[in-house]
C-alpha positions as CSV (number, residue, x, y, z in Angstrom):
1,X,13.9,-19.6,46.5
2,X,16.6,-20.5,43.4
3,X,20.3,-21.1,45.6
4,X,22.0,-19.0,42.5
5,X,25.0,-20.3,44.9
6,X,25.3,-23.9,43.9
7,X,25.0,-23.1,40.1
8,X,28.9,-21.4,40.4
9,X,30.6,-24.2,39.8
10,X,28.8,-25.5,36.7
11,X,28.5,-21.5,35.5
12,X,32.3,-21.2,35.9
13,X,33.0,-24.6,33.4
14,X,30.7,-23.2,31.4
15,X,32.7,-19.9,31.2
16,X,35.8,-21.8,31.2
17,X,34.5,-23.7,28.2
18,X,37.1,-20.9,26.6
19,X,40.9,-20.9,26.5
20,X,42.7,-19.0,29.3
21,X,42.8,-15.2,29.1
22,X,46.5,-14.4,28.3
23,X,47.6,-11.3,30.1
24,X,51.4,-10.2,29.3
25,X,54.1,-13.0,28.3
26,X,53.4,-15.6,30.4
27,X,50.9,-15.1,32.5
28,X,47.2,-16.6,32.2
29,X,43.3,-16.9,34.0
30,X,40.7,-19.1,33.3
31,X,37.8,-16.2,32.2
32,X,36.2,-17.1,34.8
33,X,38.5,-15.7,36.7
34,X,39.0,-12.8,35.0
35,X,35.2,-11.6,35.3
36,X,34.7,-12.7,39.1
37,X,38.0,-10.4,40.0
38,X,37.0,-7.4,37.5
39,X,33.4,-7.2,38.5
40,X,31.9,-9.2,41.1
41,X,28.2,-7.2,40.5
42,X,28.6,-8.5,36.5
43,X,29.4,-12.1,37.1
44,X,26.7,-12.7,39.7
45,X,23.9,-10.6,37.1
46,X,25.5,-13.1,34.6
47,X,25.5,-16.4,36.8
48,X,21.9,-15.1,37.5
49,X,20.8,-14.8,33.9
50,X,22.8,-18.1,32.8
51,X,20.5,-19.9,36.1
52,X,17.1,-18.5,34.6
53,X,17.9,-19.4,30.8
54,X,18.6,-23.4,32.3
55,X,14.9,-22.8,34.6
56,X,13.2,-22.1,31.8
57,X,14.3,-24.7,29.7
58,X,13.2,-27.3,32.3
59,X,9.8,-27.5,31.8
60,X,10.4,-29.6,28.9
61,X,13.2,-32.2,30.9
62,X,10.2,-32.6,33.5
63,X,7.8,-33.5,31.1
64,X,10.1,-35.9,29.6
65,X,12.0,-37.2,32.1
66,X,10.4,-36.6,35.1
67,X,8.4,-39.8,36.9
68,X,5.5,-39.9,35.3
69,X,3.1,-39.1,38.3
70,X,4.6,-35.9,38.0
71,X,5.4,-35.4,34.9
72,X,2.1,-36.1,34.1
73,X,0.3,-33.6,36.2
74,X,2.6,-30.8,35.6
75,X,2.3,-31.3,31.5
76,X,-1.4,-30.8,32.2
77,X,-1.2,-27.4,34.0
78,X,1.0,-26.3,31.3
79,X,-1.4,-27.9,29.0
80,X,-4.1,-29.5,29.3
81,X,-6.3,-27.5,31.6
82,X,-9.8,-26.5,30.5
83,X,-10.7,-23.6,33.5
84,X,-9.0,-21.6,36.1
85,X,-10.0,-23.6,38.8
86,X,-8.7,-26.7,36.7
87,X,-5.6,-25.6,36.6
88,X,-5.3,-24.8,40.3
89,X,-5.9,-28.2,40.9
90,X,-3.4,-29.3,38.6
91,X,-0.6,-27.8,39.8
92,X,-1.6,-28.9,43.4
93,X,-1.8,-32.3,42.2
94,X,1.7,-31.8,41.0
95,X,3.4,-31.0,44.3
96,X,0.6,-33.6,46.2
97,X,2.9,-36.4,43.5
98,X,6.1,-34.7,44.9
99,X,5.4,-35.7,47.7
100,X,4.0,-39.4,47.5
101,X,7.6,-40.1,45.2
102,X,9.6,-38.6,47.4
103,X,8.2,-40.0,50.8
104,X,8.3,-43.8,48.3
105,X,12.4,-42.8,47.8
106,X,13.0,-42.0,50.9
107,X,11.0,-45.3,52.1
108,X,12.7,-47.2,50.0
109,X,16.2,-46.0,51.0
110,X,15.7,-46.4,54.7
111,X,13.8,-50.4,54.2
112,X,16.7,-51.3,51.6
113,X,19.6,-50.1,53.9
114,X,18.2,-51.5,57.1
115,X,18.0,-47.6,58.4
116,X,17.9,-47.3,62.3
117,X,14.8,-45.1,63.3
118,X,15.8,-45.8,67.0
119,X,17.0,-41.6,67.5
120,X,14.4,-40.2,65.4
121,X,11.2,-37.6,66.6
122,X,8.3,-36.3,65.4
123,X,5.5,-34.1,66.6
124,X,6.0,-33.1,70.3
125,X,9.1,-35.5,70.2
126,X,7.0,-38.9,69.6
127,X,8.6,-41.6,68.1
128,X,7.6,-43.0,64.4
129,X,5.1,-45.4,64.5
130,X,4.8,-48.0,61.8
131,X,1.1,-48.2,61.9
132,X,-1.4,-45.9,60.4
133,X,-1.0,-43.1,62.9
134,X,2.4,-42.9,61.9
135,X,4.9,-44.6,58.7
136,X,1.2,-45.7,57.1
137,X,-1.1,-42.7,57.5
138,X,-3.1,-41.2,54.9
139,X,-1.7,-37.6,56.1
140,X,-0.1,-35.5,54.2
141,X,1.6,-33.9,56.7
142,X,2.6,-36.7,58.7
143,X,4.4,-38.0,55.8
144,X,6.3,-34.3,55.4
145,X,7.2,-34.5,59.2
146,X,8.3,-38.3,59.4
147,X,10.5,-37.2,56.0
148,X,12.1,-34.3,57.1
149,X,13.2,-36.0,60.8
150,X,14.8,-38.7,59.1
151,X,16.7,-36.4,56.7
152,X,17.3,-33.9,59.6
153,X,18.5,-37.0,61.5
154,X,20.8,-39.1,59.2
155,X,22.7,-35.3,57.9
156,X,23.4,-34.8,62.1
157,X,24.6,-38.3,62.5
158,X,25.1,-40.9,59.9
159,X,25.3,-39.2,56.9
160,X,23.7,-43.2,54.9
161,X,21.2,-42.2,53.0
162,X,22.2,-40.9,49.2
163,X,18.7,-38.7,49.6
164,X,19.5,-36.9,52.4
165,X,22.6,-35.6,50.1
166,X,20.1,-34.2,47.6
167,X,17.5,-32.6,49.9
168,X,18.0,-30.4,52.9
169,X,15.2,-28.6,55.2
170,X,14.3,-25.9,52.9
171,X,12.9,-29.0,50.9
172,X,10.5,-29.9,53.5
173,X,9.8,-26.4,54.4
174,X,8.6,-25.6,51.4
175,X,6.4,-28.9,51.1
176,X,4.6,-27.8,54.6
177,X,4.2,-24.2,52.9
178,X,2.8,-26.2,49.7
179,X,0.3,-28.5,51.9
180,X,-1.1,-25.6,53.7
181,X,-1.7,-23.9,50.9
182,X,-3.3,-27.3,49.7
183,X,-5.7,-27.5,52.9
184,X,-7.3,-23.8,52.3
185,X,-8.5,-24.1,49.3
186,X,-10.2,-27.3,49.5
187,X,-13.3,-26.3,48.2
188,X,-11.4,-25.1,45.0
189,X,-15.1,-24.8,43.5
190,X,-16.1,-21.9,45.7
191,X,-13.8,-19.9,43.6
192,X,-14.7,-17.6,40.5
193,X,-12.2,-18.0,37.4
194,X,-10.5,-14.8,38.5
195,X,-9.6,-16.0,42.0
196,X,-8.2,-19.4,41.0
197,X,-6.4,-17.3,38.2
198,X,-4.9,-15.1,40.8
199,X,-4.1,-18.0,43.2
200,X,-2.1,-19.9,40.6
201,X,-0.1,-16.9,39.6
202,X,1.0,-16.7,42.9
203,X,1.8,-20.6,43.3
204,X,3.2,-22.1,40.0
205,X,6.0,-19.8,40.0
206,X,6.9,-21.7,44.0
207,X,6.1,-25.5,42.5
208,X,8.4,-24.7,39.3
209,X,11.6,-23.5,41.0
210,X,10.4,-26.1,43.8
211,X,11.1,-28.9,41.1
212,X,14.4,-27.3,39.5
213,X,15.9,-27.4,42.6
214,X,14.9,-31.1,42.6
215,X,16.7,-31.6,39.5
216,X,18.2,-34.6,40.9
217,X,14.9,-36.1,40.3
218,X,14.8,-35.9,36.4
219,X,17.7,-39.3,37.1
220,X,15.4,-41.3,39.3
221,X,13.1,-43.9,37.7
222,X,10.0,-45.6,38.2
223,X,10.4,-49.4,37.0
224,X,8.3,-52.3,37.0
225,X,10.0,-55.8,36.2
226,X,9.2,-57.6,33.1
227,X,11.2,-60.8,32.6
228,X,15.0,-61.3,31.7
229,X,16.1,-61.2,28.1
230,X,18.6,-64.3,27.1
231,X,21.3,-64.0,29.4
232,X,20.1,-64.3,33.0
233,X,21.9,-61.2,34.1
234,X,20.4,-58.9,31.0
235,X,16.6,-57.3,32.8
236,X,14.0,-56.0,30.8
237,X,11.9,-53.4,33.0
238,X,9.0,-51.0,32.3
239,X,9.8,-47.3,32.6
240,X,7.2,-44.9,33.5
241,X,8.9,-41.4,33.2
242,X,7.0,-38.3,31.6
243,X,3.9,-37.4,31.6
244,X,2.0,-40.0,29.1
245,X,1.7,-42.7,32.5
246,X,2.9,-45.3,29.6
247,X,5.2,-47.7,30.2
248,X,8.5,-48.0,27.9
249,X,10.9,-50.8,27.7
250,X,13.7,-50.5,29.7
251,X,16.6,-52.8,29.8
252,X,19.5,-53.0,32.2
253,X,22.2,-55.2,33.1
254,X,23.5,-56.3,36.5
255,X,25.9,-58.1,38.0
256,X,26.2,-61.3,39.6
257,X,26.5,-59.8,42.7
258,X,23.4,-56.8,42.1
259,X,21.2,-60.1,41.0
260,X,22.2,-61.7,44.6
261,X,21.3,-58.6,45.6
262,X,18.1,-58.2,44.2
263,X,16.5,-61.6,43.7
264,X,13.9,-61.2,46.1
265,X,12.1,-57.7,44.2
266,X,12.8,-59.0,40.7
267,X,9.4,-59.3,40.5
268,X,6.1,-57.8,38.8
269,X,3.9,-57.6,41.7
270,X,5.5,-55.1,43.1
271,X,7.3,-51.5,41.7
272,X,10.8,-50.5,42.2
273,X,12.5,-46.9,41.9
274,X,16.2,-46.6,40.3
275,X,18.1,-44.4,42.1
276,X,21.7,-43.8,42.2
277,X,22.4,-47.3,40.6
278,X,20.6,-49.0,43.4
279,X,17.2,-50.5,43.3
280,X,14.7,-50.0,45.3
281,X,11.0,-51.5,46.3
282,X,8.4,-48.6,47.0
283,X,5.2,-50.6,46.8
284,X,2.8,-50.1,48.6
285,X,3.9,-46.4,48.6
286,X,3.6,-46.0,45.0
287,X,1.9,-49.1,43.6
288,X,-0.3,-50.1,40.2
289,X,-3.5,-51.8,38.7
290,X,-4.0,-53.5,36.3
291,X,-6.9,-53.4,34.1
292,X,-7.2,-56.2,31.8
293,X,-3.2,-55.6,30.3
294,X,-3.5,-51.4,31.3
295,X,-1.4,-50.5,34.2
296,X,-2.3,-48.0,36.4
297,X,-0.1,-45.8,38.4
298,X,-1.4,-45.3,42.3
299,X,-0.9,-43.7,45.4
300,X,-1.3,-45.5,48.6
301,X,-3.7,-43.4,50.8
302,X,-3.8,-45.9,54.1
303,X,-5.1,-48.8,55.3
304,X,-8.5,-49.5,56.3
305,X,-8.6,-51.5,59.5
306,X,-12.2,-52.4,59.5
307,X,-11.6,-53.9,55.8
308,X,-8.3,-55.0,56.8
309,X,-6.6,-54.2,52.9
310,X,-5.1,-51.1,51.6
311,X,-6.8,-48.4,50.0
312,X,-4.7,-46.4,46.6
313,X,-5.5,-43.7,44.5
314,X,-5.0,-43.6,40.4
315,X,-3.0,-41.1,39.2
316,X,-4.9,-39.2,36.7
317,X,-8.0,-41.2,37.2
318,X,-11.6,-40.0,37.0
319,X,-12.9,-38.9,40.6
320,X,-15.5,-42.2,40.2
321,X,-13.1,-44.8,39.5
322,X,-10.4,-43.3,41.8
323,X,-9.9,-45.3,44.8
324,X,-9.1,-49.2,44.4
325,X,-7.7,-51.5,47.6
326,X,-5.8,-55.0,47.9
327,X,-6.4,-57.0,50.5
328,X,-3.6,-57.3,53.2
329,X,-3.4,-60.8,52.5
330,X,-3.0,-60.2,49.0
331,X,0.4,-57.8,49.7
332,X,2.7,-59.8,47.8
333,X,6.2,-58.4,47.6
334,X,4.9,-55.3,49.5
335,X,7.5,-53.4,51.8
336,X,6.0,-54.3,55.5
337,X,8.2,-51.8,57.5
338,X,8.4,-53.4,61.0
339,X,10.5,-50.4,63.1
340,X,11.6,-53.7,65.4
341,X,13.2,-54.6,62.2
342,X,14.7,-51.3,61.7
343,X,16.1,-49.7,65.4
């Protein structure tokens, strides 16, 4: 699954870290070069082996580093996993968080840049809704499919979004692999301790090349505005990244022109992903609560129209005190993605 491919460049400045290979009086390569030219078969085995030392030295930048939803769950199927079938449903948890942050980035990209979803298709060429059969739903898949058209859209077109640089449609390919997988072992407990042993040793190796090749992801953060420090333009934000689901203090200046900007999402009620230098709102995608001063890191699952509020999952959360909801009304600051708004 590793593209060895797009390694070659950083693998030949790495060789190159050297001085030139001299050969005769005046003549000189960069070794680089030298070992691509003399043997093709040894450079590739060494690009290989110089890719696999960097994989497995990753595990440790996605626990630190990593958001925190999936940093967290990852750390604890490395970790913190007390049976077989545990750890099974660790690791799916971990590429279930892949894809709530990455549908919340890509979300948050198309709402911030005004992103026409006029051209776009999904199943049996329908167009996105923005309601809970579509943008909104509580499906898994549906949030896989509406991703990958958009991406598969904007590379074919408009080439706008800074995601659609970074993921291609082996990403979402192996996210609808990842979700099947997901949906037959639902009843994870049916398993003996051998089975689920056998069933992780086939997956983990999938998620953890799966999230090396979305190294791109260890410079993405998860923020939550706290209050400006002195100087209007100076921001103190709360960075959840790694896999304690604490909050750090983060601080970051902007310009006049990036407060202008972002005036309207400088706020607390709502969080915000760092990406590229641009900020963006995700909530309700990803959102919080707060219990007494504790915040909690949620999901949004979908809305229930009877109730008429949203409904979220905690991340890392007991299965009793799991689900929470906010009333619509109560949606302060929340990204209401109106597809009028957005053809």
């Amino acid at each position: 699954m590793i593209d060895y491919q797009k390694y070659r460049l950083e693998f030949d400045e790495y060789l190159d870290e050297a001085e030139d290979i001299i050969i005769g009086l005046n003549f000189s390569m960069p070794p680089s070069q030298v070992i691509f030219e003399l043997d093709e078969t040894a450079y590739y085995e060494q690009l290989t082996e110089y890719v696999d030392q960097k994989k497995s030295a990753h595990c440790q930048i996605i626990h630190q580093n990593y958001l925190a939803p999936i940093a967290y769950f990852y750390q604890q199927t490395e970790h913190g996993y007390d049976s077989e079938q545990n750890r099974l449903q660790l690791l799916r948890s971990t590429w279930e968080s892949l894809i709530y942050v990455l549908y919340a980035l890509i979300m948050g990209e198309v709402n911030f840049k005004r992103f026409s979803l006029q051209g776009i298709r999904v199943f049996k060429n329908n167009r996105i809704r923005g309601d809970h059969r579509g943008i909104m739903s509580d499906r898994l898949g549906w949030k896989i499919e509406v991703m990958q058209r958009i991406i598969e859209y904007d590379q074919q077109n408009t080439n706008e979004l800074i995601v659609s640089s970074l993921t291609d449609v082996d990403t979402f390919e192996v996210l609808k692999e990842l979700n099947q997988e997901r949906n037959s072992f639902s009843h994870i407990a049916a398993m003996d301790e051998t089975e689920a042993k056998e069933r992780f040793s086939e997956l983990h190796p999938i998620v953890a090349d799966f999230l090396f090749e979305l190294d791109f992801l260890e410079n993405v953060s998860l923020l939550r505005y706290s209050r400006s420090l002195g100087e209007i333009n100076t921001i103190r934000f709360i960075k959840y990244a790694g896999y304690s689901l604490q909050g750090q203090n983060y601080n970051k200046n902007l310009s006049i022109e990036e407060l202008s900007v972002y005036s309207s999402i400088l706020s607390d009620q709502i969080l915000l992903i760092e990406f590229e230098g641009m900020l963006f709102n995700i909530s309700p995608f990803i959102h919080f609560n707060l219990d007494g001063h504790q915040l909690k890191l949620a999901y949004f699952k979908g809305i229930d129209r009877e109730d008429n509020c949203y409904e979220f999952e905690l991340v890392g959360a007991g299965v009793r005190d799991r689900i929470f909801t906010i009333s619509c009304s109560e949606s302060v600051g929340f990204i209401h993605i109106s597809l009028g708004d957005l053809l």
